[in-house]
N, C-alpha and C positions, 0 to 999 in steps of 0.2 A: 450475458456472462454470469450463469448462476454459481452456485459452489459446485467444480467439476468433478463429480464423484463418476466415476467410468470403470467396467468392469474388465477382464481381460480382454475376452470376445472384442469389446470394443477398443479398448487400447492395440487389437490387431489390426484392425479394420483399417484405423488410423496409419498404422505404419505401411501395409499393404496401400494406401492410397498418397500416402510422403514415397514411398518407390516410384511411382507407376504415375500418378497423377491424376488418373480417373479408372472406374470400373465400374462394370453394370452390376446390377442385385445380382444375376447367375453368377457371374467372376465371383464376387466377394465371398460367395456362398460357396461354392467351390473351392475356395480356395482356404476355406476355414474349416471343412469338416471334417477332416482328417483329427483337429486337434483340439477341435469344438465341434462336434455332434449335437444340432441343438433344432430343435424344429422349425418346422416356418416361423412361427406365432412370435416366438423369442427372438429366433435370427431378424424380423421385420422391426420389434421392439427396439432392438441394440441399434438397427440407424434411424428409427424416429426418436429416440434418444439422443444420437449426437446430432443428429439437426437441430433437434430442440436447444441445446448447448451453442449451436452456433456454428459447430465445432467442424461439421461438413456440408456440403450443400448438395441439391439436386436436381434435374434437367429431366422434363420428361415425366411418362406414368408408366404405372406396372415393372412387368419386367424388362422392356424399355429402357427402365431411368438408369441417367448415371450419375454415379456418386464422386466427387473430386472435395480435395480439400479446397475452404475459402478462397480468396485473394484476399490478403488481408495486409496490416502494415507489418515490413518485417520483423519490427519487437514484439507484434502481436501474435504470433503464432505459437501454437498448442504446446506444451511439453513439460512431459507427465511426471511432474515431481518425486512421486514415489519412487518411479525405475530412476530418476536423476540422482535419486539421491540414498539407491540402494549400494551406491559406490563411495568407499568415504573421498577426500577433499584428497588425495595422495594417487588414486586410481580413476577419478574421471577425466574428464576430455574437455580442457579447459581451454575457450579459446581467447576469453582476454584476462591476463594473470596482472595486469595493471591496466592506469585510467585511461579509458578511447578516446583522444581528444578531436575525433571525427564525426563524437556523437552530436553533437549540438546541432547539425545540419540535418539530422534525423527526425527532429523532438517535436513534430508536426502533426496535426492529424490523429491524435490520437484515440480520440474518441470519435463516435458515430453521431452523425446527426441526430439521431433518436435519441443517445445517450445527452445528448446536449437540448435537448429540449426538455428530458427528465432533470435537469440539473434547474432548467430556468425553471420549468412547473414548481419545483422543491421550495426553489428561492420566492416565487410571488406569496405561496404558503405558509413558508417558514415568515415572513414579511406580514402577513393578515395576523398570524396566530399570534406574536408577541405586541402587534401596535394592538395600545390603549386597555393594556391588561393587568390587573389590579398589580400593583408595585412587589404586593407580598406573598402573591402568586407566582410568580415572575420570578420572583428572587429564591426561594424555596424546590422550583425547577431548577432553575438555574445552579441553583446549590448540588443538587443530584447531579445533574451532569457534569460536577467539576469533582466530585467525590468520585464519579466514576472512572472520568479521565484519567485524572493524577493514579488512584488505582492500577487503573490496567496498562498506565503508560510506562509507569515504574516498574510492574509485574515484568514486563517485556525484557525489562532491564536486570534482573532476578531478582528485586524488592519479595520478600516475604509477607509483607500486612496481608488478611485478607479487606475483603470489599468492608466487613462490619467495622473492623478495626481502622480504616482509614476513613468512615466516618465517624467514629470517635474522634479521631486524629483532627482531622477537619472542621469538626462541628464544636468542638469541646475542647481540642489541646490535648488531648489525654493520650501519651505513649502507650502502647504495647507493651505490654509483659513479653520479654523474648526476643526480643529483635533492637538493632542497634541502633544507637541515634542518629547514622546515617543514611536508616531506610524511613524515617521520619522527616527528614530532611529532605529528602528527595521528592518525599510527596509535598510535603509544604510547600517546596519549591516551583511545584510542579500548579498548584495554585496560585502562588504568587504570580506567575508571568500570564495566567490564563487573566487575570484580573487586569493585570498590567493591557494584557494586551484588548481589551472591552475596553478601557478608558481613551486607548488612540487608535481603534481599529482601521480607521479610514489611512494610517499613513502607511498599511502594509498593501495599498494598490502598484503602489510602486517600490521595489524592494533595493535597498544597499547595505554594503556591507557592514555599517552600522547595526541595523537591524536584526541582521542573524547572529554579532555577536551580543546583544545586549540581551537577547532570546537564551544564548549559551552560556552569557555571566551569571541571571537571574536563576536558569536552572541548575546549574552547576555549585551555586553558591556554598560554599562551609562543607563542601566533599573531596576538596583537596585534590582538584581537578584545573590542572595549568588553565589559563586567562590568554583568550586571544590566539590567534592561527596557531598553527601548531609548526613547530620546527626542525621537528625530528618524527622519524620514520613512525607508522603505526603499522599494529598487525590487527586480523579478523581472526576469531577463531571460526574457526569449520571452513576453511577457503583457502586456497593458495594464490587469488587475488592479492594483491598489497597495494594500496593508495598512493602515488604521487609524495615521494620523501623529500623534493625540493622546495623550501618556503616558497620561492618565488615564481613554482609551477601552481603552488596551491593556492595563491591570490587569484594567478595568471584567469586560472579554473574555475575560482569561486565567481569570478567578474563577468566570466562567459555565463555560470548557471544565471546569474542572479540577469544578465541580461537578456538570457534566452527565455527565463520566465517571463520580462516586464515586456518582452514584443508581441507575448503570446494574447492575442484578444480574449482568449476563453478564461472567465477565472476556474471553470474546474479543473481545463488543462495545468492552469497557474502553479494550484493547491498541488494537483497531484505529481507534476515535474520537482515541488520541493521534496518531498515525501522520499524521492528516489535519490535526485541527485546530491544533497547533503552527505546522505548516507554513502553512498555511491564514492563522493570522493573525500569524506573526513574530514575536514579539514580544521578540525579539533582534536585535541590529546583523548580525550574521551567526552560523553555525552552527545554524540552526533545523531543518534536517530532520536533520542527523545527531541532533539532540536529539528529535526526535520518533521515531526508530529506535530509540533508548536507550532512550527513557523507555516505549515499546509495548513493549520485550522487558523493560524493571523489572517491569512488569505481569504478563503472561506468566508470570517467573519466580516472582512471587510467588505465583502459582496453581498452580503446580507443570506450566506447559502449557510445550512444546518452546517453544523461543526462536529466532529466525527470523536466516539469517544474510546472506539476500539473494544469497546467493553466485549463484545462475543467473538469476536477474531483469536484463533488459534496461536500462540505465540511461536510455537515452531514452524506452523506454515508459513506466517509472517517474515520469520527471521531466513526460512528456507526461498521463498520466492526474493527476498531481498540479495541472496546469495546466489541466485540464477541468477539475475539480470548483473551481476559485479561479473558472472564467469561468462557468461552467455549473450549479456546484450538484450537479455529475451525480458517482455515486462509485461504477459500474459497474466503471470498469478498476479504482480502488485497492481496493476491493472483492477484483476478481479475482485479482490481484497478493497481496493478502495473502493469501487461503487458496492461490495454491499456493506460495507461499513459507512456508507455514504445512505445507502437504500432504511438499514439497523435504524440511524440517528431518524431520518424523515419519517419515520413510522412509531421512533420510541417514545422522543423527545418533544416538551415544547407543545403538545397535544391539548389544549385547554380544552 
């Protein structure tokens, strides 16, 4: 699942094969030139392109083959954000406008064998590269990657520092000229629990709801952001999703995520089921995806797998795939999004 950049041509191909279910190269090609006049060369290009993506599959050689989409799990399948999201939140086709409480018996399988052996490869790596390595080496990495985090985690959140001025912030104490002392806070905050949470990482193998509030006290702290579940309705901007308005639906809820995590054997499953379903159902007055970013890297670190710092992930495709799977159920892009923000840290970080 690389980053899905696809052209028309192929965002065609795709829908012609969600109709129909399979087509040989002649069909597809035929049935595209009317409106895409495009050579062999190219037209052969556009599906070893989305094979390469994953995105379809094939049976057969030559003109022979045919082309179908995957089987894949139903949150995993394809859909292409841009046309999603060329409609605002008033005019698309929403099909869940609040919480599914059906999902839980879905939340399986989510990743591929391959992808879970890349997780374990990460973790023996990520394991050699920091055992027995000089304290102040360690710590000076370590430093960077928390400057970056709280950065780009807050960024998400529409924090203005940039990346310079949040080590300042970080390394010195030193505010920003311009900006208020709530976006200072946010990021300090946002260190404080990452530190917090290296001191006891081992007790986030097992999750309660403890845990994700003392994750949401720590970063919420001195931003005048209600303490503890929330008991009154929340809204999303860009969505006409709404969250679960009953207090006692939103425990009900939070007790199924937190025990649909602790059954799941995989910790990257673990990590990445918090990432969504926090978000997913709020159940905070505010601060909930920063707290679902916390609490998927408590995870992470308690399995000893790289810890993700978001630092190149796009904030609107982030916030946009996060708004498919609230209307759609669909969890392609957050999916996508985490492993290579998973693939970013393994290859940035931690590298002695």
């Amino acid at each position: 699942m690389n980053d899905t950049k696809i052209n028309d041509r192929q965002k065609t191909i795709l829908a012609l094969l969600s109709q129909k279910g399979s087509f040989s190269r002649l069909e597809i090609s035929q049935s595209l030139i009317s409106d895409f006049p495009v050579s062999k060369i190219t037209f052969v290009r556009d599906l070893n392109n989305l094979l390469d993506l994953k995105l379809i599959q094939s049976q057969g050689k030559g003109r022979a083959t045919i082309y179908s989409l995957p089987k894949t799990h139903p949150f995993l399948s394809f859909i292409d954000l841009e046309n999603y999201f060329s409609q605002g939140p008033d005019l698309r086709k929403i099909i869940y406008q609040t919480f599914n409480p059906k999902i839980f018996s879905q939340l399986k399988n989510l990743f591929t064998s391959q992808e879970k052996k890349e997780f374990n490869l990460a973790e023996t790596r990520f394991s050699q590269q920091i055992k027995g390595k000089n304290k102040t080496i360690f710590r000076k990495e370590l430093e960077r990657f928390i400057i970056e985090l709280s950065w780009k985690s807050s960024r998400i959140e529409g924090n203005t520092y940039s990346l310079l001025e949040t080590e300042e912030l970080i390394k010195k104490q030193k505010e920003a000229i311009g900006h208020t002392r709530k976006e200072a806070i946010m990021i300090l905050n946002h260190k404080t629990v990452f530190d917090l949470i290296l001191e006891s990482k081992s007790r986030f193998r097992k999750l309660n709801i403890a845990d994700i509030r003392f994750i949401h006290t720590v970063l919420t702290k001195d931003l005048s952001i209600d303490q503890g579940l929330r008991k009154k309705p929340v809204g999303i901007t860009g969505t006409r999703y709404h969250p679960p308005d009953n207090q006692w639906q939103v425990k009900e809820y939070l007790e199924k995520i937190i025990r649909t995590i602790n059954l799941n054997p995989h910790p990257e499953e673990k990590s990445f089921l918090a990432s969504v379903l926090i978000s997913y159902l709020q159940p905070f007055m505010d601060g909930n995806k920063r707290t679902s970013r916390m609490l998927s890297n408590a995870i992470l670190l308690a399995y000893n797998y790289y810890p993700l710092s978001y630092r190149s992930v796009d904030e609107v495709k982030y916030k946009q795939a996060l708004i498919l799977f609230y209307e759609q159920n669909n969890l392609y892009h957050c999916k996508r999004l985490f492993l290579e923000q998973f693939r970013f840290a393994s290859r940035t970080y931690f590298r002695f």
